[in-house]
C-alpha positions as a printed Julia matrix, in Angstrom:
179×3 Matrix{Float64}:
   0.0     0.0     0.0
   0.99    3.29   -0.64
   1.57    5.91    1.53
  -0.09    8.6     2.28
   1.05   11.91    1.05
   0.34   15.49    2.29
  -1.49   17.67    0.37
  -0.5    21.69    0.74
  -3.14   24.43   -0.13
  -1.53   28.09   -0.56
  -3.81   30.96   -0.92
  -3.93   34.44    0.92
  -7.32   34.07    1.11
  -8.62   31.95    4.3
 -12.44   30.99    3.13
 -10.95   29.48    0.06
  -7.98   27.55    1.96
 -10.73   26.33    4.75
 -12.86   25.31    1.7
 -10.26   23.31    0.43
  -9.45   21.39    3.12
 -12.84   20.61    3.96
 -12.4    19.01    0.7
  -9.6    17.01    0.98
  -8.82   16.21    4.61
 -11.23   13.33    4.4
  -8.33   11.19    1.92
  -5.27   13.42    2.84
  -3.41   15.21    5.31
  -3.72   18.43    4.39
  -1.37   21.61    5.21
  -2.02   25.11    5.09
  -0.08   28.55    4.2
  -1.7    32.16    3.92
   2.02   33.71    3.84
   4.56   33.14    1.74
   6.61   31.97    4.82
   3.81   29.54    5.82
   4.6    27.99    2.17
   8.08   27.86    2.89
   7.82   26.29    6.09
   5.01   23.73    5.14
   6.88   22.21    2.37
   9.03   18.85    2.71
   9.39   15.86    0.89
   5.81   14.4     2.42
   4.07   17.19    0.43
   3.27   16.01   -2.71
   0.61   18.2    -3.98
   0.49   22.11   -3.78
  -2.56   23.52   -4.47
  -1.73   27.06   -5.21
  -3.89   30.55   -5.34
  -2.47   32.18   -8.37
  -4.09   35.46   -6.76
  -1.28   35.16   -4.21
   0.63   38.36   -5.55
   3.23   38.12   -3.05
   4.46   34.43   -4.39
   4.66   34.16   -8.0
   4.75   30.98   -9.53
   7.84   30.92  -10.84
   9.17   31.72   -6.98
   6.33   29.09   -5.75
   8.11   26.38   -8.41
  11.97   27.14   -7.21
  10.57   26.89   -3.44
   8.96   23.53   -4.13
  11.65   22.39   -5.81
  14.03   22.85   -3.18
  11.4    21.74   -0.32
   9.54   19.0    -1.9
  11.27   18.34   -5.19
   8.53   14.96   -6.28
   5.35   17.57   -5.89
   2.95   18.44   -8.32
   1.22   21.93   -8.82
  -2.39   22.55   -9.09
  -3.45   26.19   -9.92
  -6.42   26.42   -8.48
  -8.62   29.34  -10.2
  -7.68   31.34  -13.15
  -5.47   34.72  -13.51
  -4.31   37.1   -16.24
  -0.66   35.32  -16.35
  -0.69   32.49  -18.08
   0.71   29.69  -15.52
  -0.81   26.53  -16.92
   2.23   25.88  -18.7
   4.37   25.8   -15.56
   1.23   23.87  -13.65
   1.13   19.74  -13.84
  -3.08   20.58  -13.33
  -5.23   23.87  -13.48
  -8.9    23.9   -12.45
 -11.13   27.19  -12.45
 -12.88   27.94   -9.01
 -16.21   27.09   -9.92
 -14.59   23.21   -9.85
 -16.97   20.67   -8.74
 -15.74   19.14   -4.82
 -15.18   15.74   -6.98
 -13.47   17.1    -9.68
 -11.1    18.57   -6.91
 -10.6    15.28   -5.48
  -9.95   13.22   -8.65
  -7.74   16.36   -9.78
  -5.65   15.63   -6.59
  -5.96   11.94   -6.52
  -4.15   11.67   -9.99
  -1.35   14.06   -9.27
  -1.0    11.52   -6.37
  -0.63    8.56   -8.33
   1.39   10.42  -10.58
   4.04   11.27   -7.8
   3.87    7.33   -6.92
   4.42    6.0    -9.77
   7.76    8.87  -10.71
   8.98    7.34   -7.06
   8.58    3.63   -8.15
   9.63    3.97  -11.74
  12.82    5.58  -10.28
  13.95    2.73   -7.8
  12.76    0.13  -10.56
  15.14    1.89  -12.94
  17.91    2.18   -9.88
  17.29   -1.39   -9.08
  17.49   -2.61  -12.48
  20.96   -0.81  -13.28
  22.39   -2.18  -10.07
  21.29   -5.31  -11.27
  23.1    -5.43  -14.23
  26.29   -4.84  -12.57
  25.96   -7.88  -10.44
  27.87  -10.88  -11.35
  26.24  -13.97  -10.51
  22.64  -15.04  -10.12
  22.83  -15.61   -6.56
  23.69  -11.76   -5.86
  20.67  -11.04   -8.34
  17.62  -13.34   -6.66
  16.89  -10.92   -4.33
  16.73   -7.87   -6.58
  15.07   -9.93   -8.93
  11.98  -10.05   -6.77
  11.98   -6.56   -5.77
  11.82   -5.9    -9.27
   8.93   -7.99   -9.91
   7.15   -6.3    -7.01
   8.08   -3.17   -8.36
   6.69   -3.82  -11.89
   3.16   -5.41  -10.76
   2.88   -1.64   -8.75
   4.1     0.15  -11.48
   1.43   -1.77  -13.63
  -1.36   -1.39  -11.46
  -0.28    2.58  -11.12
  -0.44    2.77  -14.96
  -4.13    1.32  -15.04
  -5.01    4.32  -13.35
  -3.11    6.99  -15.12
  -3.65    8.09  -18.31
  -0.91    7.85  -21.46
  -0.14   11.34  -21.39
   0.86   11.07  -17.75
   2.46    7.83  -17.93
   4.44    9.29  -20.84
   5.13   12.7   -18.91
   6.49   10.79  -15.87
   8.53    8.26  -17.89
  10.2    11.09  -19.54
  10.66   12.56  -16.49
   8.67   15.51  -17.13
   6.33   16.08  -14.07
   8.99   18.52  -12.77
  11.32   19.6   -15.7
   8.61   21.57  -17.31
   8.56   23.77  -14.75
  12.79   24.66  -14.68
């Protein structure tokens, strides 16, 4: 089983954060941050969604991308509402305001998965290279079944995921798109 990830919603303005949480906090921890510092100081590597506020003037995204990076380098962005700068482009998901409570919840679900599966496909790829290396089959029985392991969840991961973000992840492109 997976674990759980944290989920971190970023907006200056309180109604919408408490709205989103109500949301969420039912399937994920969820943090909070009103202030740029409270972003700062929420993020780690157990965040793997941010759910940002492009209205935040004092954090733009591409500051909000270079903090996350640093803080929680695996997480995905969500814009949440729409603004006059066009950040979809640096987002991995954008949905308007007027988003439906499931909508929000599938939205966040998939980045999720997403963040799982970039985490498995990188030790299967790790484990697989050491692999290689080794010698003799003895050295390679154990590996050999963590790999297995880690194929049947990266295969039941992919069921759930679309191509386009099976093929953004495999290329390693949840993250560079932002840089």
């Amino acid at each position: 089983m997976a674990p759980i990830q944290a989920v971190l919603v970023s907006s200056p303005d309180e109604d919408l954060v408490a709205s989103l949480t109500a949301t969420l906090r039912d399937q994920w921890p969820v943090r909070t941050a009103t202030t740029v510092q409270e972003t700062e100081t929420s993020l780690d590597e157990s965040v793997t969604v941010v759910i940002f506020d492009p209205a935040f003037e004092s954090l733009s995204v591409a500051d909000l991308t270079a903090i996350v990076e640093t803080s929680s380098p695996d997480a995905q962005l969500l814009q949440y509402g729409t603004s006059v700068n066009p950040t979809a482009e640096t987002a991995d998901a954008v949905l308007e305001q007027v988003a439906e409570t499931e909508t929000i919840r599938s939205t966040v679900d998939r980045l999720q998965r997403r963040v799982r599966y970039a985490k498995l496909l990188s030790r299967f790829y790790a484990l697989a290279r050491s692999r290689s290396e080794r010698d003799t089959a003895v050295e390679t029985e154990e590996p050999s079944t963590e790999l297995a392991e880690l194929k049947r969840e990266l295969d039941e991961l992919a069921a759930e995921l679309d191509d386009e973000d099976i093929f953004d992840v495999a290329l390693g492109q949840n993250n560079e798109d932002r840089r």
